[in-house]
C-alpha positions, 0 to 999 in steps of 0.5 A: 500500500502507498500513501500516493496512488500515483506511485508505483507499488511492484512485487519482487519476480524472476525479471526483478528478484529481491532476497533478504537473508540474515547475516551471521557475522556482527558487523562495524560501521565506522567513518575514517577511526570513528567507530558508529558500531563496534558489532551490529546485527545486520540483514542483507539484501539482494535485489536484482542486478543491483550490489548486495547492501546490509542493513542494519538495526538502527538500535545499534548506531548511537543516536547522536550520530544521526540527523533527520533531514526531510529528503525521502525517496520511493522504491516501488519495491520495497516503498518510501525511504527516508534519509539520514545525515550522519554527525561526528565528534568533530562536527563535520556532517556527511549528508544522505549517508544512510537510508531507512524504511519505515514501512517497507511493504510486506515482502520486505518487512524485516528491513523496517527501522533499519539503516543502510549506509552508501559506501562512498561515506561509510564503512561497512565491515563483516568481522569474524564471529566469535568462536564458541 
């Protein structure tokens, strides 16, 4: 369901596959040496033709990190994302770094209030899992 009838609303297929899987590796998101989260759960998404993006559970970024500007987009996949810019310690402000849906539709729903990063601003790192 969308919030605008003029938008298109489209169901992942074999001409559009979308998969989601969860990754088992904790993963750190960091920003030159400042560190957003040490050891984050993440989920990964595949769509399409498309690179794999991992998102991560927003609980897992310190709040003071992020700003709500207004910019949203519409995915007529996976629904309306809204974007964050990031804050550092030292005040700089990297705008549009991450995105996030918060009604993703159905078939996407365990992306909800999570955040995906553009990697030309942030660093999104799978580290080992920690043995038994």
């Amino acid at each position: 369901m969308t919030d605008n009838p003029d938008r298109p609303v489209l169901q992942p297929g074999i001409d559009h596959p979308l998969e989601l899987r969860q990754i088992d590796q904790p993963v750190r998101i960091s920003i030159g040496q400042e560190r957003l989260a040490a050891r984050a759960e993440a989920l990964e998404l595949r769509e399409h033709v498309y690179p794999p993006v991992l998102y991560i559970r927003r609980i897992d970024i310190a709040p003071r990190f992020l700003q709500r500007p207004l910019q949203t987009s519409w995915c007529p996949y996976k629904g309306k994302a809204s974007y964050f810019h990031i804050r550092l310690k030292d005040g700089t402000v990297l705008e549009n770094a991450a995105w996030s849906y918060e009604g993703p539709f159905a078939h996407v729903a365990a992306i909800k209030d999570r955040l995906a990063f553009y990697p030309d601003k942030v660093s999104v790192e799978l580290l080992q899992a920690a043995c038994a």
